[in-house]
C-alpha positions in Angstrom: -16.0 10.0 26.3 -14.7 12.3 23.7 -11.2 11.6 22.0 -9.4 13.2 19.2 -6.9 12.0 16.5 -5.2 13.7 14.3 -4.9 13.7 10.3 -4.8 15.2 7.0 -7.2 16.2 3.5 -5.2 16.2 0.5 -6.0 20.0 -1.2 -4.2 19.7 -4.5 -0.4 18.8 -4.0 -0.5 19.8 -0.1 -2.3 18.3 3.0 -4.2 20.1 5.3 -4.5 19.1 9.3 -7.9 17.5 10.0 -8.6 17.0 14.1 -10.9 13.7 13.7 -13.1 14.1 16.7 -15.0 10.9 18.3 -17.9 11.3 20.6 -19.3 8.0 22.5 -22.3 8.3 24.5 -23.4 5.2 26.2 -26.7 6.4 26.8 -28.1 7.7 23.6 -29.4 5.6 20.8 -27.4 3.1 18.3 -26.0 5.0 15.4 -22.5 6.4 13.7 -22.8 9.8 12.3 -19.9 11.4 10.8 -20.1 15.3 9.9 -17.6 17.2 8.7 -18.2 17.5 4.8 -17.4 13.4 4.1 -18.0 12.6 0.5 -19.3 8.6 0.1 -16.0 7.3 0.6 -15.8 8.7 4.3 -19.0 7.9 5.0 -18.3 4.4 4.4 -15.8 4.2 7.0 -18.4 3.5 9.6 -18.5 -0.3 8.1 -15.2 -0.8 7.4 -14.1 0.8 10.9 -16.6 -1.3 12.6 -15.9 -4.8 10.9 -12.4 -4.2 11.2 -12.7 -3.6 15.0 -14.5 -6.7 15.9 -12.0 -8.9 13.5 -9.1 -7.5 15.1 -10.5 -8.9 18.9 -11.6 -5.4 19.2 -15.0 -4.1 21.2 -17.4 -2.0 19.5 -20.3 -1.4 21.9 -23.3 -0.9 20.2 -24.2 2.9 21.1 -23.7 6.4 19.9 -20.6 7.5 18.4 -20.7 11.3 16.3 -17.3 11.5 14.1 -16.8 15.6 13.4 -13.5 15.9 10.5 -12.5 19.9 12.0 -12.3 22.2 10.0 -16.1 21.6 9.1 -15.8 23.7 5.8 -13.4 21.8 4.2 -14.5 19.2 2.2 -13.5 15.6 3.0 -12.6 12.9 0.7 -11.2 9.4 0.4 -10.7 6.3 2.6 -7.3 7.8 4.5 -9.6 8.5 7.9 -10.3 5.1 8.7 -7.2 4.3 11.0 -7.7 7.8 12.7 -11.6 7.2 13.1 -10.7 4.0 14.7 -8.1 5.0 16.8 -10.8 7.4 18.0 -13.2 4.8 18.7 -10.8 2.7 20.6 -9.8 5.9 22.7 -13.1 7.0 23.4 -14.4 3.8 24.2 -11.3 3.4 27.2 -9.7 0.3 25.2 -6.5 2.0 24.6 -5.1 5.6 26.4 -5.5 8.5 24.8 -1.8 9.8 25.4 -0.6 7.4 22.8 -2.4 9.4 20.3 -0.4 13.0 21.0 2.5 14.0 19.0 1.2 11.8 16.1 -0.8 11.8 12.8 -2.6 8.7 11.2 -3.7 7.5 7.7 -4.8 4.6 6.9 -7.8 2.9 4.6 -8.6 -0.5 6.6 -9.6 -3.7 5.3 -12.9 -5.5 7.0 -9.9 -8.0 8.4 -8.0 -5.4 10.1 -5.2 -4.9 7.4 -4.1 -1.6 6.5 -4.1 -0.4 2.4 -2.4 1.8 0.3 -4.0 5.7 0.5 -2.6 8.4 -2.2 -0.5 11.8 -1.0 1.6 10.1 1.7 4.4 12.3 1.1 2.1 14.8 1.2 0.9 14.0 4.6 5.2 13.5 6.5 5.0 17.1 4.9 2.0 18.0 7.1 3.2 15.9 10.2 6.7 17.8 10.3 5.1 21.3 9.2 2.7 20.8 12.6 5.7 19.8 14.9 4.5 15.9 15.6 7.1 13.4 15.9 5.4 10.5 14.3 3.3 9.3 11.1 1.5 6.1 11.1 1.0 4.9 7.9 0.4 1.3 6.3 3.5 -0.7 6.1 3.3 -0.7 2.0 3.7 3.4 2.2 6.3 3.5 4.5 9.0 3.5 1.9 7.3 6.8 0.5 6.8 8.6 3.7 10.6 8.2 4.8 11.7 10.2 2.1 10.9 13.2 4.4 13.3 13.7 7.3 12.5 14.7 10.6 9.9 12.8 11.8 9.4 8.9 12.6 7.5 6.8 10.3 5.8 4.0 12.0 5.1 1.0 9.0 1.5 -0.2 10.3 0.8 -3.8 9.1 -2.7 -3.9 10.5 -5.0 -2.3 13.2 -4.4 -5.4 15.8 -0.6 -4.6 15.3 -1.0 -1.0 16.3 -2.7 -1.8 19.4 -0.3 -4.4 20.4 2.4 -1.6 19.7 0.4 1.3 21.7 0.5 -1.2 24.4 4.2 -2.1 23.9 3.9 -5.7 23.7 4.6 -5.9 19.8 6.5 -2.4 19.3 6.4 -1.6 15.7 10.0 -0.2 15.0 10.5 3.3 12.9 10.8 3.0 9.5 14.8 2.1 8.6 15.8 5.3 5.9 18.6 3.6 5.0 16.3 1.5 2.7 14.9 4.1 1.3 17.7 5.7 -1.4 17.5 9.8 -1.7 20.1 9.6 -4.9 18.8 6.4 -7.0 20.5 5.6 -9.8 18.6 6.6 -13.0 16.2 3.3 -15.1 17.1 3.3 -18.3 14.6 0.3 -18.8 12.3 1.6 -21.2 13.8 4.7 -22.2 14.0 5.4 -26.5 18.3 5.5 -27.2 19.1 8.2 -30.2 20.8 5.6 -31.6 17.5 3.9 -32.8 16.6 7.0 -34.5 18.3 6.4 -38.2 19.3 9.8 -39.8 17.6 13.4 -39.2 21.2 14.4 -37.5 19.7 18.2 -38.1 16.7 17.4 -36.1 18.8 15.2 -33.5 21.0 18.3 -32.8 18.3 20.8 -32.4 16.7 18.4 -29.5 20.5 18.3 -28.1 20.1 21.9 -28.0 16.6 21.7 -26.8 17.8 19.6 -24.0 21.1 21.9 -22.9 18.9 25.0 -22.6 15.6 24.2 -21.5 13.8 25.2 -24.5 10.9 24.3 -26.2 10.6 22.7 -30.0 8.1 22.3 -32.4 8.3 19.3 -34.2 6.5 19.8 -38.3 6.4 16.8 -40.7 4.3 14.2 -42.5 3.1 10.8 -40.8 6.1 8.5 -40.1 9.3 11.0 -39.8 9.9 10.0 -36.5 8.9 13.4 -34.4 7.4 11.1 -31.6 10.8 8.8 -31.7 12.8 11.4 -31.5 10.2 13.0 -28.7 10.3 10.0 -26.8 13.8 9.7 -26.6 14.5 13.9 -24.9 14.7 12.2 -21.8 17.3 9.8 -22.1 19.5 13.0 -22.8 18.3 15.2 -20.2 20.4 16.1 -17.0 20.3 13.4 -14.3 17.8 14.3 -11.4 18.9 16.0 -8.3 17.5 14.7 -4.9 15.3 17.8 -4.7 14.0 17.4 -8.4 13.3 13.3 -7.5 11.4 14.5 -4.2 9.9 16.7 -6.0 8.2 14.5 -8.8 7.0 11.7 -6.5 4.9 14.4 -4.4 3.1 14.9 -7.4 3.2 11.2 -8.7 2.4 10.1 -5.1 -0.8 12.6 -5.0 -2.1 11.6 -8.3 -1.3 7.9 -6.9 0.7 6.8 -9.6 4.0 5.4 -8.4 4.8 1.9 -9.0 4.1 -0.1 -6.0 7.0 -0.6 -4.1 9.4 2.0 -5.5 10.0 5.3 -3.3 12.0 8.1 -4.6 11.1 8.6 -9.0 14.4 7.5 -10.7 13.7 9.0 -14.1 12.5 12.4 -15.5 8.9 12.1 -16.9 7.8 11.7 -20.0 3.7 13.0 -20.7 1.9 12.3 -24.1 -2.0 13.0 -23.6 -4.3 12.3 -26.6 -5.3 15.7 -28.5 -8.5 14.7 -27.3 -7.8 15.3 -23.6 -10.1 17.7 -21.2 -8.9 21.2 -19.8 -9.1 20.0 -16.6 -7.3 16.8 -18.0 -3.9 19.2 -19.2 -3.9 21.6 -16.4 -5.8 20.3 -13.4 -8.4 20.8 -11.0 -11.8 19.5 -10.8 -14.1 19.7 -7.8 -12.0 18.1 -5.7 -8.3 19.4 -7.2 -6.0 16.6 -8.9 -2.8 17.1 -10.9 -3.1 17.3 -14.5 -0.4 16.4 -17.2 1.5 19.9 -16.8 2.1 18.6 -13.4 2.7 15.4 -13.7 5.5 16.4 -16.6 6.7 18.5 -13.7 11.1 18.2 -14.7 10.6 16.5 -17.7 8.9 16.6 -20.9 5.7 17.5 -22.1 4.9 16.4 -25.4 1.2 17.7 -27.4 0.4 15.6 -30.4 -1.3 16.7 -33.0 -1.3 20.1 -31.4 -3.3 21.6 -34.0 -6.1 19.1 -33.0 -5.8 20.0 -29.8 -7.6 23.2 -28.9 -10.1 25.3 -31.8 -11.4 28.2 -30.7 -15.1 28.6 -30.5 -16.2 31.2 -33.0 -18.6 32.4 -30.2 -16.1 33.3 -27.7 -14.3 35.1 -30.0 -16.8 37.6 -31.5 -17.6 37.9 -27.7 -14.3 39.3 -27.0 -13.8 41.2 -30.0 -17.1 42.9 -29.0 
């Protein structure tokens, strides 16, 4: 029987729909094949998918099943496609209808016990489930927080894969996420944040940042070892405008992509503040990489960047140069 569930690839800061297509045959020979461009962490779905199965009081017949992620050219990554791959066993193997699946997307890494784990890009992926017109997101119950930042849709907090079935069956019906919990206006931290207060004299330099910060500007901090330009750096942000709801959202997309949000904390609270070594890549500062990830332009997205020993940072090779004067 053939069944198909629906859910997302993270490309860069947006997710892209992925139709996660389950083939059983009962006839043919033992195996799981999963196509689709899966990098090692999708491929290793197949034991996670099938230990968590059988500890969750689940069948997994010992046949054929063929996994295809659609679109086939896209390239696949990460452990997100192990709830949708076994929802897609369970439907193609009868154990649950497949009309529970409709109208709904699913992300998920499992453990071998049947509990669901934290995946990266979940705000990301309500962005994807409202842009495609579904009503629902299943996600594991630690993300829930996240996803419910994005209105419109139902996000369903999935404690484990045992859970889900007993809710598809409606004898243990998971309840939407409550979005009252979830603040869309927090109130700034100021735990951690450097007060100008500590900064003793340079009033000339103090106002310039105060300027700095009232127009947007940029500033180039010059002086020897032990001035205080990364004190004074470090505390831009505690004067800088109070984020707006759609600056907050906007930060924890990118934070929640490059999975770095604190666990348990939804909406960002605070404006960012980004120091990378001199030493750091290209792809490090701006981004990318085979499989695209933020970089620290991105993740300083509304707040500040700050380059440290800028000089250090970029020298031109002599070759390029007499390339491109040539």
């Amino acid at each position: 029987m053939l069944s198909t569930v629906q859910s997302g690839a993270l490309i860069g800061l947006d997710a892209m729909g992925v139709a996660v297509e389950v083939d059983y045959n009962p006839r043919g020979m033992t195996g799981f094949t999963i196509v689709g461009l899966p990098d090692t962490a999708v491929q290793e779905s197949r034991e996670r998918v099938r230990s968590a199965l059988r500890n969750s009081h689940m069948d997994f017949p010992m046949k054929r099943y063929l996994v295809n992620l659609a679109p086939a050219e896209m390239r696949k990554e990460g452990p997100a496609y192990d709830l949708p791959i076994a929802m897609g066993v369970l439907a193609a193997t009868e154990q649950i209808p497949a009309e529970c699946l409709e109208g709904a997307l699913f992300v998920g890494e499992l453990s071998l016990d049947g509990t669901l784990r934290h995946v990266r890009g979940v705000m990301s992926f309500a962005y994807l489930t409202r842009e495609l017109g579904f009503s629902a997101l299943y996600v594991p119950e630690c993300d829930a927080a996240e996803a419910a930042l994005v209105e419109g849709i139902d996000v369903i907090p999935v404690p484990s894969l045992g859970h889900l079935v007993e809710h598809v069956f409606k004898l243990n019906v998971i309840p939407p996420y409550d979005r009252s919990r979830a603040s869309t206006n927090p109130e700034p931290n100021l735990e951690r944040l450097v007060d100008y207060s500590d900064v003793k004299g340079q009033e000339f330099v103090k106002r310039a940042i105060e300027i700095v910060a009232a127009g947007g500007h940029h500033a180039l901090l010059s002086g020897p070892p032990g001035s205080g330009k990364t004190l004074i750096a470090r505390a831009l942000p505690g004067i800088l405008p109070r984020l707006t709801p759609e600056e907050a959202l906007e930060i924890t997309r990118i934070y929640s992509v490059a999975d770095m949000l604190p666990s348990g904390k939804g909406l960002a609270q605070r404006r960012p503040f980004r120091a990378p070594h001199h030493t750091i890549s290209e792809a490090g500062l701006i981004g990318g990489g085979s499989i695209p990830r933020p970089g620290e332009l991105s993740m300083s997205h509304r707040g500040v960047l700050y380059l440290n020993n800028i000089e250090k940072s970029y020298t031109p090779n002599p070759s390029h140069l007499t390339k491109r004067s040539e």
